[in-house]
mmCIF file of the C-alpha atoms, coordinates in Angstrom:
data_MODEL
# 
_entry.id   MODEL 
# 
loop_
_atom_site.group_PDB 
_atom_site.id 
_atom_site.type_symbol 
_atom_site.label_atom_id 
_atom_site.label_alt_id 
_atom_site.label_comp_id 
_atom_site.label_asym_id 
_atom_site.label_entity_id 
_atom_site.label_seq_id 
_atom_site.pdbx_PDB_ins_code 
_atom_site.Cartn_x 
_atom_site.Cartn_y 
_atom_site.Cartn_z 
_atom_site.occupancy 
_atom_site.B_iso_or_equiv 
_atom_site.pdbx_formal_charge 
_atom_site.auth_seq_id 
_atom_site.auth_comp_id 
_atom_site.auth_asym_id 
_atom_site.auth_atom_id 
_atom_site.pdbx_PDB_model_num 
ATOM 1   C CA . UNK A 1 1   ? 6.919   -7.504  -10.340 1.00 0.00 ? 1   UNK A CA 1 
ATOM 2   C CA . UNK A 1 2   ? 5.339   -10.152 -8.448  1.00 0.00 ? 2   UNK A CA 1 
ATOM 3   C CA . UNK A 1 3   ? 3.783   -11.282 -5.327  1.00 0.00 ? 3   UNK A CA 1 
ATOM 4   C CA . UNK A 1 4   ? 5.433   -11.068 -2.038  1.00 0.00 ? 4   UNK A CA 1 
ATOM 5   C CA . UNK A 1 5   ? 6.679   -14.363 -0.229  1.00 0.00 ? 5   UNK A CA 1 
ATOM 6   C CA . UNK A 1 6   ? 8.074   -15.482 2.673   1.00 0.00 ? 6   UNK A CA 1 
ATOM 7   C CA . UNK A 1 7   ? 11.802  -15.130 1.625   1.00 0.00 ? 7   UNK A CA 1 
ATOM 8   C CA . UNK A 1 8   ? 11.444  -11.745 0.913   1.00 0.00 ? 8   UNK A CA 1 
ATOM 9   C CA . UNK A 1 9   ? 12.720  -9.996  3.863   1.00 0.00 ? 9   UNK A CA 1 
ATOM 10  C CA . UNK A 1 10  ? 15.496  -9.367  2.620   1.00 0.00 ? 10  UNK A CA 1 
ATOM 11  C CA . UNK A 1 11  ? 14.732  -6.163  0.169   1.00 0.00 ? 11  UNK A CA 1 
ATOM 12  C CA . UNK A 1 12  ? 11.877  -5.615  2.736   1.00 0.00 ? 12  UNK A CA 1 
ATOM 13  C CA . UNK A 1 13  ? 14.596  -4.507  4.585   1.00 0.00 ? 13  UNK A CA 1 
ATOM 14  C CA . UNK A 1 14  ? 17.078  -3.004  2.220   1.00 0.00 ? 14  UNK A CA 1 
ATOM 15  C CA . UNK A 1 15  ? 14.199  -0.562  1.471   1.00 0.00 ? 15  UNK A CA 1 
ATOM 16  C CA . UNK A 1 16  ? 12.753  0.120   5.062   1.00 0.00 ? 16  UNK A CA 1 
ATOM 17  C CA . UNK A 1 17  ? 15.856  0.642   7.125   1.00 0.00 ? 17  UNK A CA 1 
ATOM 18  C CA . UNK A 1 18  ? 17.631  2.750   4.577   1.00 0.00 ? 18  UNK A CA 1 
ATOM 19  C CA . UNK A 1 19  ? 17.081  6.567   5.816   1.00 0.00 ? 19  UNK A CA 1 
ATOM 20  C CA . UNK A 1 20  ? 17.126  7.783   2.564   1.00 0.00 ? 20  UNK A CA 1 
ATOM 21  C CA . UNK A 1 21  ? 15.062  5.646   0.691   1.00 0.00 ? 21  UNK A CA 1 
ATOM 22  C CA . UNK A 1 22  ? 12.688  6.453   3.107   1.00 0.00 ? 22  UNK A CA 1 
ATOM 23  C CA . UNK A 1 23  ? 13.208  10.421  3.312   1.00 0.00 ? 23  UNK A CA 1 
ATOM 24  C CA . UNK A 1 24  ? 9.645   10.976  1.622   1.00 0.00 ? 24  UNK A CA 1 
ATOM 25  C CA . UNK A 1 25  ? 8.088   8.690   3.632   1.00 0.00 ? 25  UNK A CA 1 
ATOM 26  C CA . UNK A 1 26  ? 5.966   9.338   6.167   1.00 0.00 ? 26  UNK A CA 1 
ATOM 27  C CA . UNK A 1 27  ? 6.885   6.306   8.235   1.00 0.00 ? 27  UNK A CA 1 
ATOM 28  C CA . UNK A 1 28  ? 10.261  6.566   10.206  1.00 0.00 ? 28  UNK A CA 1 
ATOM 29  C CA . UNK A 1 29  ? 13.023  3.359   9.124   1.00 0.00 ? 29  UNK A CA 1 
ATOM 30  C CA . UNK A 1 30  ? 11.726  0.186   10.481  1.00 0.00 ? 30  UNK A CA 1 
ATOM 31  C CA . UNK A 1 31  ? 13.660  -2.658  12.983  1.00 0.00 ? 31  UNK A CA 1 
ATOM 32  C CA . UNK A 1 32  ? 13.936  -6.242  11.542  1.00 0.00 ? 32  UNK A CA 1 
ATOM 33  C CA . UNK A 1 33  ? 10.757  -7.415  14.157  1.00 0.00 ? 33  UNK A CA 1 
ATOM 34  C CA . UNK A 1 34  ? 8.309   -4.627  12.605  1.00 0.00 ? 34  UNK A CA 1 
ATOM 35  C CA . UNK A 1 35  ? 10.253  -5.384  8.962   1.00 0.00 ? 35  UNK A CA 1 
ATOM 36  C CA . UNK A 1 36  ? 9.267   -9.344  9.109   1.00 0.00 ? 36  UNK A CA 1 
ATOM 37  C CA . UNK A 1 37  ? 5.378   -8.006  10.617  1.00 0.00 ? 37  UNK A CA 1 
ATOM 38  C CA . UNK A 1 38  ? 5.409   -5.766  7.411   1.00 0.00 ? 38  UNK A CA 1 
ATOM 39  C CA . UNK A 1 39  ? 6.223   -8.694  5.428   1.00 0.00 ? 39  UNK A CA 1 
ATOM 40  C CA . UNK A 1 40  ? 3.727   -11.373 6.925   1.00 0.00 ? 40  UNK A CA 1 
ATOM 41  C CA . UNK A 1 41  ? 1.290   -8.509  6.214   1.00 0.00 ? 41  UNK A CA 1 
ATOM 42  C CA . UNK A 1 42  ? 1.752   -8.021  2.819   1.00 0.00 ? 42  UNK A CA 1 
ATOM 43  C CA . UNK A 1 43  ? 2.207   -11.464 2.134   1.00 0.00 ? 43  UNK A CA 1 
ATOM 44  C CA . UNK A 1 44  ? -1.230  -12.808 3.450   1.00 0.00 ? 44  UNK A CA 1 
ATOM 45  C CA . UNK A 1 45  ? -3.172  -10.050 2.307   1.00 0.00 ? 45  UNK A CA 1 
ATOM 46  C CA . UNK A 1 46  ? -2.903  -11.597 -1.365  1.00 0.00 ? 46  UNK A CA 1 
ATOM 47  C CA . UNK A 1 47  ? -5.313  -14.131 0.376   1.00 0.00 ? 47  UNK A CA 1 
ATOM 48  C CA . UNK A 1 48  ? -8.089  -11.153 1.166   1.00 0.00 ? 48  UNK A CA 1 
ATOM 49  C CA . UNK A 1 49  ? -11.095 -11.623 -0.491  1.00 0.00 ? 49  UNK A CA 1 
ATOM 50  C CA . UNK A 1 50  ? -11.931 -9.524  -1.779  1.00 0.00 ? 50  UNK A CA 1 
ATOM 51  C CA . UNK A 1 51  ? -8.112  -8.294  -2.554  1.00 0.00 ? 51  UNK A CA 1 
ATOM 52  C CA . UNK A 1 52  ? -7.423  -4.595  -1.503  1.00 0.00 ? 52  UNK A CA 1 
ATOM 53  C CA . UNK A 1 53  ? -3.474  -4.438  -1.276  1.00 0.00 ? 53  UNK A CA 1 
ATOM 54  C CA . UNK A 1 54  ? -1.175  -5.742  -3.797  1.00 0.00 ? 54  UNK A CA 1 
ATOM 55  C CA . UNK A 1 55  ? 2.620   -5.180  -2.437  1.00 0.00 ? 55  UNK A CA 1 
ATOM 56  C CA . UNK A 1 56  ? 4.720   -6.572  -5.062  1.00 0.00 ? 56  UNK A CA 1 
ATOM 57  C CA . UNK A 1 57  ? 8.667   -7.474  -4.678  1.00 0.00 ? 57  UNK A CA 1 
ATOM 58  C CA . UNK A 1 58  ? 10.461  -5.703  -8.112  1.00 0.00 ? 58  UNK A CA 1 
ATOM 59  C CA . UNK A 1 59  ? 12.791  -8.033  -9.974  1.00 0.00 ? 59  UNK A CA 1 
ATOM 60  C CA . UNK A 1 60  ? 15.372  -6.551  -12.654 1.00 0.00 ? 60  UNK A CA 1 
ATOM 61  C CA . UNK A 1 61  ? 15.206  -8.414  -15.782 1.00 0.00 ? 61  UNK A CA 1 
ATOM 62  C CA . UNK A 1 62  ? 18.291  -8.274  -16.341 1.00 0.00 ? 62  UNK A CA 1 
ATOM 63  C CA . UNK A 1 63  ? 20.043  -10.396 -13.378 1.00 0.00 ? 63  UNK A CA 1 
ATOM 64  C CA . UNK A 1 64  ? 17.445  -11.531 -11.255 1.00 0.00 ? 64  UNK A CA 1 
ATOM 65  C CA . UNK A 1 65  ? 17.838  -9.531  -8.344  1.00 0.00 ? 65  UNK A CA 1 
ATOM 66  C CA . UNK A 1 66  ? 15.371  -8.035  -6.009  1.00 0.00 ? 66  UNK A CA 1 
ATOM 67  C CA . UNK A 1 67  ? 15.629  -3.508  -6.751  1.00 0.00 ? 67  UNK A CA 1 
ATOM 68  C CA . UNK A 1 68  ? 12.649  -2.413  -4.998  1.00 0.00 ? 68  UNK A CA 1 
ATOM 69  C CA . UNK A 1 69  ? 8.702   -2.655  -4.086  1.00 0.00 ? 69  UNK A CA 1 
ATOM 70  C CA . UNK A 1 70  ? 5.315   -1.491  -6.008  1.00 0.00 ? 70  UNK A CA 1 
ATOM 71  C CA . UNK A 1 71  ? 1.931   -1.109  -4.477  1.00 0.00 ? 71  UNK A CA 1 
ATOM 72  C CA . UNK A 1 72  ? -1.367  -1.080  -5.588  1.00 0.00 ? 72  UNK A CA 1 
ATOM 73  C CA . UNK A 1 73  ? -4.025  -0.674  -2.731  1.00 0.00 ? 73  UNK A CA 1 
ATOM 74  C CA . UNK A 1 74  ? -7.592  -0.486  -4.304  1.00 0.00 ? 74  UNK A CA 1 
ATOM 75  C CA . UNK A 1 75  ? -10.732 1.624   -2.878  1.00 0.00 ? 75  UNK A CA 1 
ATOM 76  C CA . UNK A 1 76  ? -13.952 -0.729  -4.278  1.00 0.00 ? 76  UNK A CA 1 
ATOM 77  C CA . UNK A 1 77  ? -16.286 2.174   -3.320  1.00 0.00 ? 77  UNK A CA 1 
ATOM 78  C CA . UNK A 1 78  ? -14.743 4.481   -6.028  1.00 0.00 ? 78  UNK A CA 1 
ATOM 79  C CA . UNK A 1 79  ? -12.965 1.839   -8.306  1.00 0.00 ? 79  UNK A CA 1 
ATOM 80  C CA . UNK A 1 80  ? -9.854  3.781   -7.834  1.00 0.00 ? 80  UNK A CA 1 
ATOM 81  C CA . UNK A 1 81  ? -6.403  1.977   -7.632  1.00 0.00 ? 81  UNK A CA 1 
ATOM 82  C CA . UNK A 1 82  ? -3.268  4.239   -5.517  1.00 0.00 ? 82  UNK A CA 1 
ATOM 83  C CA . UNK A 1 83  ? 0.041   3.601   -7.051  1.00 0.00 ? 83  UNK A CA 1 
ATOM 84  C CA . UNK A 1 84  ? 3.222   2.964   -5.231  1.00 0.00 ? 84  UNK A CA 1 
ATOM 85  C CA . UNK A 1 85  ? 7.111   1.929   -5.449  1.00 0.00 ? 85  UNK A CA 1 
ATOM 86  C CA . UNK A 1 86  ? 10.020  1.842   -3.580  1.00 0.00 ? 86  UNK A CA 1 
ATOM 87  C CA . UNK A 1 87  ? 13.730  1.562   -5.478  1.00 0.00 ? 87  UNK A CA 1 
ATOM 88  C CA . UNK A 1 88  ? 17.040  0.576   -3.709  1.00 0.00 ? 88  UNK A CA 1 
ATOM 89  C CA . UNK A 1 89  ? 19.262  3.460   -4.739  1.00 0.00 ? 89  UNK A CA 1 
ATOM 90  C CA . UNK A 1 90  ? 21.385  1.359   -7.132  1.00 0.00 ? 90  UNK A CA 1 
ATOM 91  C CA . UNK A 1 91  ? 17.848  1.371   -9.469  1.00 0.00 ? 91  UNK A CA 1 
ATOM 92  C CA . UNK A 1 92  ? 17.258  5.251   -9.272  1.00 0.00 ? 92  UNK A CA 1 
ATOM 93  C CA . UNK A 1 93  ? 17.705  7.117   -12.533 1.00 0.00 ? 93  UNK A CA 1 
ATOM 94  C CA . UNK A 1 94  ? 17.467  3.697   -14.697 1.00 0.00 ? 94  UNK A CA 1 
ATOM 95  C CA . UNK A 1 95  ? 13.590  4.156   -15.953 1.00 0.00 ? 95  UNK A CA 1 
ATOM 96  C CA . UNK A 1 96  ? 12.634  1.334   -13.517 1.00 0.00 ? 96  UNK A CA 1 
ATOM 97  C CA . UNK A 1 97  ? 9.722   3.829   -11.723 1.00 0.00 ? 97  UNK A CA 1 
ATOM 98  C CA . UNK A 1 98  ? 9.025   4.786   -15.206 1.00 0.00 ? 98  UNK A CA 1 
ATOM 99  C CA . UNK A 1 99  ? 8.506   1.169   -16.387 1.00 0.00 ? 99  UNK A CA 1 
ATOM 100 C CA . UNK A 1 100 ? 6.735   0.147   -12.897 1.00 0.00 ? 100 UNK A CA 1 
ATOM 101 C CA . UNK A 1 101 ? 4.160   2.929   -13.234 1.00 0.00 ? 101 UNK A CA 1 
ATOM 102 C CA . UNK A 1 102 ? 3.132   2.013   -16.546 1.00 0.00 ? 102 UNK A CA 1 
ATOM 103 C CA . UNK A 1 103 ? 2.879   -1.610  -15.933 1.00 0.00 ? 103 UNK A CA 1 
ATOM 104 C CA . UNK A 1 104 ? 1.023   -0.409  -12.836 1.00 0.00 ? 104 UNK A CA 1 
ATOM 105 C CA . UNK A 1 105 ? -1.606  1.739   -14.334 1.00 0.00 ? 105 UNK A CA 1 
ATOM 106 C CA . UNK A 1 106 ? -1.962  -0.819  -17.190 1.00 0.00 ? 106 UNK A CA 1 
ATOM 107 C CA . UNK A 1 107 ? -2.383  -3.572  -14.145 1.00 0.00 ? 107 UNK A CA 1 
ATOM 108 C CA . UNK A 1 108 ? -4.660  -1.320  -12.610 1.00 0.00 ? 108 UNK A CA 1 
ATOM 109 C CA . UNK A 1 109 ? -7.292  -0.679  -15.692 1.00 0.00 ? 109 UNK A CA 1 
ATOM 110 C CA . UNK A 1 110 ? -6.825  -3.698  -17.678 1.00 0.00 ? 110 UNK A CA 1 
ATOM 111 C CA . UNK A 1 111 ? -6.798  -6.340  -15.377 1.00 0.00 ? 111 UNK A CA 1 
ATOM 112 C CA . UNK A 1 112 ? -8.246  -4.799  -11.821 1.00 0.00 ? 112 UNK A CA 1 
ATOM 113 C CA . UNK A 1 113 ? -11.008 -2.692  -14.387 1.00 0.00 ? 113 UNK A CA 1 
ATOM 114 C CA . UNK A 1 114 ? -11.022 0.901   -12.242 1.00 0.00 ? 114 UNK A CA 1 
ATOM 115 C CA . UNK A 1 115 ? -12.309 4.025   -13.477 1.00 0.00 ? 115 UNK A CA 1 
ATOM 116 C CA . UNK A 1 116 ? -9.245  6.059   -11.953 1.00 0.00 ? 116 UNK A CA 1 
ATOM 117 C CA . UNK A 1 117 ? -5.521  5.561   -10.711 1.00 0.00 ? 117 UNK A CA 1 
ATOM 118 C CA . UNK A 1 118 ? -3.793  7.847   -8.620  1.00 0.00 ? 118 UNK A CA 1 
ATOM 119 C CA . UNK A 1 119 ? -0.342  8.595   -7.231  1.00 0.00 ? 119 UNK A CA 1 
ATOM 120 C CA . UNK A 1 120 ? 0.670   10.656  -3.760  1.00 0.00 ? 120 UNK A CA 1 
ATOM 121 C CA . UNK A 1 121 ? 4.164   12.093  -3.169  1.00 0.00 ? 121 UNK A CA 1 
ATOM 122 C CA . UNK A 1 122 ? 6.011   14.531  -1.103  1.00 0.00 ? 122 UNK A CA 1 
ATOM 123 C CA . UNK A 1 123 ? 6.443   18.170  -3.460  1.00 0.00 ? 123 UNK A CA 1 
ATOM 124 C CA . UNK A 1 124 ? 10.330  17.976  -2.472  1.00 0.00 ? 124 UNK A CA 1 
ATOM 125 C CA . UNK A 1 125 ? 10.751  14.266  -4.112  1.00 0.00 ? 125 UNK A CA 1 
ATOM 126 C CA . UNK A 1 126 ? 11.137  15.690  -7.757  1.00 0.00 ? 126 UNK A CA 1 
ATOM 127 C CA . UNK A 1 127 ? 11.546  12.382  -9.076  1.00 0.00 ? 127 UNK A CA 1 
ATOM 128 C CA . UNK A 1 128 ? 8.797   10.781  -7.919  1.00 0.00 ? 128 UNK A CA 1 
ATOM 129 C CA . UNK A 1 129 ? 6.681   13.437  -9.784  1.00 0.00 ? 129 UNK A CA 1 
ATOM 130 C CA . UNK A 1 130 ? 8.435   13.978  -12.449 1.00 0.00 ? 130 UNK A CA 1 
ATOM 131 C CA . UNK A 1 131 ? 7.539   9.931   -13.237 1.00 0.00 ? 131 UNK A CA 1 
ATOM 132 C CA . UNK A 1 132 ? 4.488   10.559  -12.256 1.00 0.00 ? 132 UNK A CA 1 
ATOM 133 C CA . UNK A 1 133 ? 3.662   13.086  -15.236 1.00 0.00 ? 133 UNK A CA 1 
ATOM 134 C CA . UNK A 1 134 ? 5.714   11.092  -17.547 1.00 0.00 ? 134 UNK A CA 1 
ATOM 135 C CA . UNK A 1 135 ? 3.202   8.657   -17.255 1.00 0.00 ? 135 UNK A CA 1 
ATOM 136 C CA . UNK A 1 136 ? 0.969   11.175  -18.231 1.00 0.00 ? 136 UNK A CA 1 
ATOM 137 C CA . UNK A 1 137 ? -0.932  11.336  -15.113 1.00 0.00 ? 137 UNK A CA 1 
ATOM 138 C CA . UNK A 1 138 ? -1.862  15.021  -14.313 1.00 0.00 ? 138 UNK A CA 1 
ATOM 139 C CA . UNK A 1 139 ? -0.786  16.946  -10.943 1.00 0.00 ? 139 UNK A CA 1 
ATOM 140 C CA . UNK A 1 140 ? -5.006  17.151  -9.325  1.00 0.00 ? 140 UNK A CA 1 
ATOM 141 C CA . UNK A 1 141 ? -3.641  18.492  -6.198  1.00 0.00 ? 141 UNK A CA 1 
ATOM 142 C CA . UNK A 1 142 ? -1.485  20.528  -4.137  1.00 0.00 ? 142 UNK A CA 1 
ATOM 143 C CA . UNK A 1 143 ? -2.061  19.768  -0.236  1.00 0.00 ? 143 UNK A CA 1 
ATOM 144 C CA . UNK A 1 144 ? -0.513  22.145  2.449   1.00 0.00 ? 144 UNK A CA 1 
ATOM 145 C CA . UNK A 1 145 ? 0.723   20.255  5.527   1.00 0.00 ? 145 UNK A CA 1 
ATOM 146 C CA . UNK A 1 146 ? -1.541  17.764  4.512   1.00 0.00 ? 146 UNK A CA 1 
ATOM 147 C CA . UNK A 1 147 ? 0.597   14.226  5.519   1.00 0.00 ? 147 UNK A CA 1 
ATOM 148 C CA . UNK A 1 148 ? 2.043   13.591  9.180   1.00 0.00 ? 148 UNK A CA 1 
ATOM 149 C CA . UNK A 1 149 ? 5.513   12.551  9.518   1.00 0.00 ? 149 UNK A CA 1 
ATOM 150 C CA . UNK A 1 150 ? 7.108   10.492  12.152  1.00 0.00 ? 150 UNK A CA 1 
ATOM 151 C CA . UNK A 1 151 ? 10.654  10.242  12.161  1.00 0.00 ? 151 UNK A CA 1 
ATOM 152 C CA . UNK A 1 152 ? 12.631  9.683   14.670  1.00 0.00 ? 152 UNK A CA 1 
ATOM 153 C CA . UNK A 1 153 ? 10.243  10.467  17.916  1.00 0.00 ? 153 UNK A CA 1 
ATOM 154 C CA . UNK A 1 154 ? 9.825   13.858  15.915  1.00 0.00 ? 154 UNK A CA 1 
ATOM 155 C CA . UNK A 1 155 ? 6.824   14.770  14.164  1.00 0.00 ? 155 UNK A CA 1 
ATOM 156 C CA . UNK A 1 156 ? 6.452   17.282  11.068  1.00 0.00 ? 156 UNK A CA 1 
ATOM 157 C CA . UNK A 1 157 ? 3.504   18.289  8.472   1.00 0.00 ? 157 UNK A CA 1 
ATOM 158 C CA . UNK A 1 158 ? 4.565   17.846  4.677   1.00 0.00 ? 158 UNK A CA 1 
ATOM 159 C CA . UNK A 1 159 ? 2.844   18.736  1.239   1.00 0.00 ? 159 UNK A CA 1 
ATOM 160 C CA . UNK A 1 160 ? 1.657   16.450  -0.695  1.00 0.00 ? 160 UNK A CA 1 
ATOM 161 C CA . UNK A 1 161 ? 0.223   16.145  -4.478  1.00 0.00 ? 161 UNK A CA 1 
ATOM 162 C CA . UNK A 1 162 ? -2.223  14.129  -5.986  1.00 0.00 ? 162 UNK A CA 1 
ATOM 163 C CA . UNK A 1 163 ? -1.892  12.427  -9.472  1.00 0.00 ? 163 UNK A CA 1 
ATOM 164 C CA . UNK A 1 164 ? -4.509  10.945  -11.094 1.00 0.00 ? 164 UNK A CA 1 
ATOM 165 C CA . UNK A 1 165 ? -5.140  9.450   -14.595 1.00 0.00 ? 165 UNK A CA 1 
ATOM 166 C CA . UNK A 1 166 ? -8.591  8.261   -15.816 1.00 0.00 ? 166 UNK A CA 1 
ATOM 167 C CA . UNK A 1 167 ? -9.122  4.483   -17.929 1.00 0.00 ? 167 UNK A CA 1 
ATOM 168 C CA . UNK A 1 168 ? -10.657 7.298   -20.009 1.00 0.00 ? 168 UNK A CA 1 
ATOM 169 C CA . UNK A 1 169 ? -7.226  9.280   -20.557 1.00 0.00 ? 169 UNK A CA 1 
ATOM 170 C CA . UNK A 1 170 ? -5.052  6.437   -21.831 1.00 0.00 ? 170 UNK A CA 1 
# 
């Protein structure tokens, strides 16, 4: 994982225009002009002081290329880190999320030094969850037509959990 740049529209893209990827998402799939504002976004706000979002392109190790997206956005009031990834589809079911959580929750409470990290998905995205828990984060929350979904023009309520893992619980 590592920073954003400029040249990373590319798997910006990939990610945010592909319908499923983005099923449990709240956000509908995005055009290249909002894809490239997403990007300059992400990209400068490595420069905020003090630093709240880290949106990191994922690498594979083995050949270089760019599978997917993790996210840590921090909350200073309650030294909490939220935990986040995106995978092109070619890097589901290969331990990458696995691999990406840990390093983020290690990230998160070794070198960010929070009390607490947590993780929100959509009930229906097993494997997002199922990650989740092998990380041995626990399941805090079950919320009822808790997120708002926009997808195209149309508007639903979804579930969502809340995982959480203390620096305590490692």
């Amino acid at each position: 994982m590592r920073p954003f740049n400029e040249n990373d529209l590319d798997i910006i893209m990939n990610l945010y225009s592909n319908e499923e990827i983005m099923r449990y998402m709240p956000n509908d799939v995005m055009s290249a002009e909002r894809a490239q504002k997403h990007l300059n976004k992400v990209v400068s706000d490595w420069e905020g002081k003090p630093q709240v979002n880290f949106e990191m392109a994922v690498i594979s190790k083995n050949d270089q290329e760019k599978i997917g997206r993790s996210r840590i956005h921090l909350n200073y009031e309650t030294d909490t880190a939220m935990i986040g990834w995106l995978l092109l589809k070619q890097g589901w079911g290969k331990g990458y999320a696995t691999e990406m959580t840990r390093a983020l929750i290690d990230y998160s409470f070794d070198v960010l030094n929070v009390h607490r990290v947590c993780a929100l998905c959509n009930p229906k995205n097993v494997g997002s969850w199922r990650v989740l828990e092998k990380c041995n984060m626990r399941r805090e929350a079950h919320f009822i037509q808790k997120c708002k979904y926009v997808k195209g023009g149309n508007i639903t309520w979804e579930d969502e959990l809340e995982y959480a893992i203390l620096e305590s619980e490692r």
